[in-house]
N, C-alpha and C positions, 0 to 999 in steps of 0.2 A: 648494475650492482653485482658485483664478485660474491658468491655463493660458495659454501664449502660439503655442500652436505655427501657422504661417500653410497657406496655401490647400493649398500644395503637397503640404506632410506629413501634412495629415491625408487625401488620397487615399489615401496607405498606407492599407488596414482595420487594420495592426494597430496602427497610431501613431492610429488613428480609435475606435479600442476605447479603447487605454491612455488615450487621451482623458476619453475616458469617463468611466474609472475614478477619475481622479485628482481631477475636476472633482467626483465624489462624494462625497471625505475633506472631512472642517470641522474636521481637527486637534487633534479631541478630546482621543485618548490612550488610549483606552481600552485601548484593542489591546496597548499597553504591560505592561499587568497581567498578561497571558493570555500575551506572549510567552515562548517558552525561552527564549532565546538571551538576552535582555534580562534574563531574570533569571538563568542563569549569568555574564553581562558585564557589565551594569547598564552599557551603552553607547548613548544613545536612538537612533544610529547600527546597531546592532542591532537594533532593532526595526520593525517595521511600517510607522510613522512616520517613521520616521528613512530608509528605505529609502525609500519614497515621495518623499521630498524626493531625494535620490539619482538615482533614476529618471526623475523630472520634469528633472533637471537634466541629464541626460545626453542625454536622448530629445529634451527640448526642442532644443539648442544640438548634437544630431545628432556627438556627443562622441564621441570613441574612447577608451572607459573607460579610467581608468588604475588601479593596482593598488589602491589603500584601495577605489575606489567597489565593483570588482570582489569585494575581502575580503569586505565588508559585505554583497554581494548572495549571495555561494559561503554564508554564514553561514548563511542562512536556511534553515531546513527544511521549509520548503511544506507544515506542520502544518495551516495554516489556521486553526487556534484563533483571529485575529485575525476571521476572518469570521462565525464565532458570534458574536463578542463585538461585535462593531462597529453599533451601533448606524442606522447611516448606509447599511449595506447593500455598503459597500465590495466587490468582488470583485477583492480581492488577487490570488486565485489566478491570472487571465488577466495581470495586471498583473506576475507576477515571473514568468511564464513567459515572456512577451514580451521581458521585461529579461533574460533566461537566454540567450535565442535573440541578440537584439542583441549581449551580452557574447560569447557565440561566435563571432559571426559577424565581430566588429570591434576583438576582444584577443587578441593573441597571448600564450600563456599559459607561464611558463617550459618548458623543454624536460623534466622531468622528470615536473609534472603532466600537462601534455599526451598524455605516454605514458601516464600512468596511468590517466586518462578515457579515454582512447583503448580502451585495453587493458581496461576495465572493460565500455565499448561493444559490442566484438566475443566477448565472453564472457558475461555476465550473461543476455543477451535467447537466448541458445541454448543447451541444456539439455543436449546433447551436449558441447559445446563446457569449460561451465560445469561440470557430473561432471568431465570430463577434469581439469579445474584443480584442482577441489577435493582430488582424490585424488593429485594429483603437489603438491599445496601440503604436505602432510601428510609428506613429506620434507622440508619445508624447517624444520619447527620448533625437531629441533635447535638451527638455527641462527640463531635467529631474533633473539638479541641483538645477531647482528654484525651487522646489514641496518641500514644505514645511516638508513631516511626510515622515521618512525612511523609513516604509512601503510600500507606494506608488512607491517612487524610487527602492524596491529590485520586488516588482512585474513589474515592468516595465525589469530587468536587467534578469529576468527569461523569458522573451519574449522569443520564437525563431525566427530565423531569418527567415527560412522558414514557412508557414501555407498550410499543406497540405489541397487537396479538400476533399469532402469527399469522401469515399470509398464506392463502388456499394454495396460490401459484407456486409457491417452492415445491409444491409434491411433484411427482415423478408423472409427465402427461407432456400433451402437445399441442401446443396452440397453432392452427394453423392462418394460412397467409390469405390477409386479403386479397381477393383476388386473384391472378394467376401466380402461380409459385416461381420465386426466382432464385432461392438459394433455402437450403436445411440446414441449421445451426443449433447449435445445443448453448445452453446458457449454463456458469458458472453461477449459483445460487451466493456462493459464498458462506459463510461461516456468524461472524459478529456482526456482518451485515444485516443480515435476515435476525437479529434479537436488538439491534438498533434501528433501522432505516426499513421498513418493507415496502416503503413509495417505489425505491430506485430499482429494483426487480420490476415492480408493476409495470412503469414506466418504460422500461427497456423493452418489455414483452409486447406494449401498446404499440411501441416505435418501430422495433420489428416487425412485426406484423403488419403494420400500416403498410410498410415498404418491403412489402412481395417478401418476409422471410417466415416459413414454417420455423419455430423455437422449441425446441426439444427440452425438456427439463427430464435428464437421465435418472436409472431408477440409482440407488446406493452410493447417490454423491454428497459427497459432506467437505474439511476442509480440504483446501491444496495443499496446508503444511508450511504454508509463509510464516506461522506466528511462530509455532516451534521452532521450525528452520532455523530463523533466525536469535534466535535464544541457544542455538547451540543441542539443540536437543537432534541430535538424529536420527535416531531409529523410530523416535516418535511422527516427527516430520515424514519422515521417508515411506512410515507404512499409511501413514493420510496420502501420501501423493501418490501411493501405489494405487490407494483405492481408489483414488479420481484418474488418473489413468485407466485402471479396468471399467471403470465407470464408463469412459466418453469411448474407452476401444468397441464394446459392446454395439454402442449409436454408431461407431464408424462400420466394424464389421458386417452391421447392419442392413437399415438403409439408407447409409452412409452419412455423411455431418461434409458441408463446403466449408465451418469454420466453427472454433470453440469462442464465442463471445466470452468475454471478462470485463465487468465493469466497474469495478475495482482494483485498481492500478496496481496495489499490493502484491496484491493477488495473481494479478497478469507478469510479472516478472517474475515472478518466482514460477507458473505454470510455463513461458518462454523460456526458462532455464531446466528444465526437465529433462533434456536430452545429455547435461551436462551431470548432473544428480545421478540418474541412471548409467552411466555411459559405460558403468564396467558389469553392468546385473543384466541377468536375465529378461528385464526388462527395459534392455535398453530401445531397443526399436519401437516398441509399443511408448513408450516416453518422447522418442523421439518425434513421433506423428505427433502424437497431439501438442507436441512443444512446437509446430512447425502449422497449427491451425490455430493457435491461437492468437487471437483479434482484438484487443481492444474496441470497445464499442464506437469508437468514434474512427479508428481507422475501418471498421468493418461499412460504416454509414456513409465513408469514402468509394470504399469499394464497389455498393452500391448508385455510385455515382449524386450524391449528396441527398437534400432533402428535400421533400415533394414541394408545393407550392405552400410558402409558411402563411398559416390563416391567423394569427395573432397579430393584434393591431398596435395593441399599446409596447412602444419601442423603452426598456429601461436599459439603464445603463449597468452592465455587469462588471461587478468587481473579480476578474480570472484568476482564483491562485493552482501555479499548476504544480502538481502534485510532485515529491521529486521520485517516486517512482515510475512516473512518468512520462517527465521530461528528459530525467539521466538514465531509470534503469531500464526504457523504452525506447526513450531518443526521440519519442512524439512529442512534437513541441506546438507546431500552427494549429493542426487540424483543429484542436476542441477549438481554438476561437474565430479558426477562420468555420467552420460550422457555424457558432453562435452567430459571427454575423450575417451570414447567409440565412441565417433566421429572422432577424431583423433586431436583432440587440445591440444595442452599442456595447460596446467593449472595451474595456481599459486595466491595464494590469499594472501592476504597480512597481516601485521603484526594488532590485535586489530579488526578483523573481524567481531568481537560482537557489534563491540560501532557505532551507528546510523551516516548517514553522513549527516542530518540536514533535511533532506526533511520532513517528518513524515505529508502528508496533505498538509494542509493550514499552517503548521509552518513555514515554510521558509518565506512565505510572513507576519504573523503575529509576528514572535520572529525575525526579519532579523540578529540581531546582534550573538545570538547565532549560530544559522544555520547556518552564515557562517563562524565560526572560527569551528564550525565540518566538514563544506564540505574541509576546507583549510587540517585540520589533514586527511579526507579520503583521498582525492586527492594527499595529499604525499605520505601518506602510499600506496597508490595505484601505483602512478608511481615509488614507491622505487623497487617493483618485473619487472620493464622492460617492462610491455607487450607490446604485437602491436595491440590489441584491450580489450577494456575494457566492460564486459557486466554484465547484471543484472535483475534481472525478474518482476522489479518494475517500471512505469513509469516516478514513482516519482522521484525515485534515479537516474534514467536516466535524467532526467529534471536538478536535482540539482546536482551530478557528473558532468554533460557534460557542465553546464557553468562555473567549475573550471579549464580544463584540454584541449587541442588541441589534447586529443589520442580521434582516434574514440569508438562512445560507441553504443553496441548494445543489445538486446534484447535475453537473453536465445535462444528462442525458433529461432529466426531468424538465429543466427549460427545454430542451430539442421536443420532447414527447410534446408537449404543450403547445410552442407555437406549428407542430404540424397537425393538430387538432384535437391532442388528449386535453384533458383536465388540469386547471391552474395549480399548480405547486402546491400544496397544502398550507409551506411553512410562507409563503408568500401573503402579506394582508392585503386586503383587497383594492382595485386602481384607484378609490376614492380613497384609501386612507394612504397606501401609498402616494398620492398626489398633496396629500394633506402634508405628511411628515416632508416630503423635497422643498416642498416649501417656505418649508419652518428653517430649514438649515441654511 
């Protein structure tokens, strides 16, 4: 693609990146095919493409977006599935995060969204903060038809029903390895995780530890900045992820860290991108390392050459959805199921495994309409393969799957914990009643 932008603009590095990027598209289309949004809108304007042209147009002529360009860009859910598919190498990803940050920085946004990003902001990325809401949201159901903006009502409909307390293991300490020590590693608490889920921490720290890893849980670590991030918020983003850098530099300067686990995919792409965020600050080196140990749990369980001898007998059938920040923004595609079935699960994924099931962040609460006609398409496609549990290595998708569907849903790592001898899934019912319900279907 022919770019005009002159001397001045491309000093910016991020107008010298977006540069880049855009100069990389040959307007294929492909990216078309693989998009959500494009195929719940069927609007090329929606799409990858379509957004690219947008973006070049804005960035170029230094525009003060107006509302369609903005629509168009809010639409997108930063799946990335375009960048599998794109033949050409495209890295969308810096390209609409850039366009995120400009759009913040140069649209003023009605006054009622505004609150709500806002308020989504100072809630989500903190885990005290984030319980507290969830549990005073859960009054408001009732009344939930009279709340004037859909928004409000699908944040409310993503409550869960239970709010766990929180979990001892999040605080700042060291679990160490059974048996003899084979690698030191620090664990990625996360943020909304720790005020929705505290199984998949437990669980990861059981699994580790089973298999020769000492797990570090760093003192002064709180979000990565994935949720800002991606809302366009940067300086908010940037000084979360500065903190979690000096956080994990600290354990490396230390006595040192062989890898920063992340079990939360979200999360893991955006920490893997860190060296990129940084790359013009002060802290870019220190960014860099730790963008350069960071693991995904399931490639980390690789590395320690898989898993021990699996002591669970009863074989169910897993329904795999895999996350798309983890199949596109990671490029991890086999390992979570080839793990599962070297566990002894049967495994079956379903049809369109590429195409996002609407969670992406904050979009399920800010796009509610679209998001939910993709959780509707996962959730068939999902119970079209039969399983008797449905899992997946992303919060999010767990959050936004599990208010479609009555099959239980659980976490990667918590099947892996279990069948190498932790404790059965919680949200899992038990083999006689599971054996009860396969039966009936």
């Amino acid at each position: 693609m022919q770019t005009n932008f002159d001397k001045a603009q491309l000093a910016d590095p991020a107008i010298k990146r977006s540069n880049e990027i855009l100069r990389s598209c040959v307007h294929c289309g492909f990216c078309t095919a693989t998009c959500p949004t494009y195929k719940v809108l069927g609007d090329e304007l929606d799409s990858p493409r379509g957004r690219i042209y947008l973006i070049k147009d804005m960035l170029e002529n230094s525009r003060v977006p107006d509302e369609k360009t903005v629509g168009h860009i809010d639409r997108c859910l930063s799946c990335l599935s375009c960048m599998t598919t794109c033949p050409s190498g495209v890295h969308y990803m810096h390209l609409i995060d850039h366009a995120r940050e400009y759009v913040e920085t140069h649209y003023r946004r009605p006054v009622v969204e505004r609150t709500l990003r806002w308020i989504l902001a100072q809630i989500l990325p903190y885990p005290g903060r984030f319980r507290l809401a969830l549990r005073s949201a859960r009054l408001l159901r009732p009344i939930k038809s009279l709340l004037p903006d859909a928004r409000l009502r699908a944040m409310l409909d993503m409550v869960p029903q239970h709010v766990p307390a929180p979990s001892r293991n999040d605080k700042p300490q060291v679990f160490r390895a059974a048996g003899a020590r084979r690698k030191r590693v620090a664990l990625l608490t996360g943020c909304a995780q720790r005020a929705l889920n505290t199984d998949i921490n437990d669980a990861t720290i059981r699994l580790l530890t089973r298999h020769g890893c000492d797990v570090v849980i760093p003192k002064d670590l709180g979000c990565c900045g994935a949720i800002t991030h991606h809302m366009g918020k940067a300086a908010q983003s940037h000084a979360a992820a500065a903190a979690v850098i000096n956080a994990f530099t600290a354990e490396i300067e230390g006595e040192g860290l062989d890898a920063i686990v992340i079990n939360t995919s979200g999360c893991g792409t955006t920490v893997k991108d860190y060296a990129h965020m940084f790359r013009d600050g002060p802290l870019a080196g220190r960014a860099a390392c730790v963008a350069a140990l960071a693991r995904d749990i399931t490639e980390l369980m690789n590395d320690l050459g898989g898993l021990r001898q699996p002591l669970v007998k009863q074989r169910l059938r897993v329904g795999y959805h895999a996350a798309c920040s983890l199949q596109h923004g990671q490029q991890i595609k086999s390992l979570p199921k080839d793990l599962l079935k070297r566990a002894g699960f049967e495994v079956a994924e379903p049809k369109d495994a590429h195409i996002c099931c609407g969670s992406a962040g904050t979009y399920n609460l800010m796009q509610p309409a679209i998001s939910a006609e993709l959780r509707t398409r996962k959730v068939k496609s999902i119970e079209l393969v039969r399983p008797d549990v449905i899992c997946a290595g992303n919060i999010g998708c767990m959050v936004q799957i599990g208010s479609g569907t009555d099959i239980p849903l659980v976490h990667t790592v918590e099947l892996l914990d279990w069948a190498t001898g932790g404790p059965r899934p919680r949200s899992l019912p038990s083999a006689e009643q599971q054996a009860r319900e396969s039966g009936s279907r």
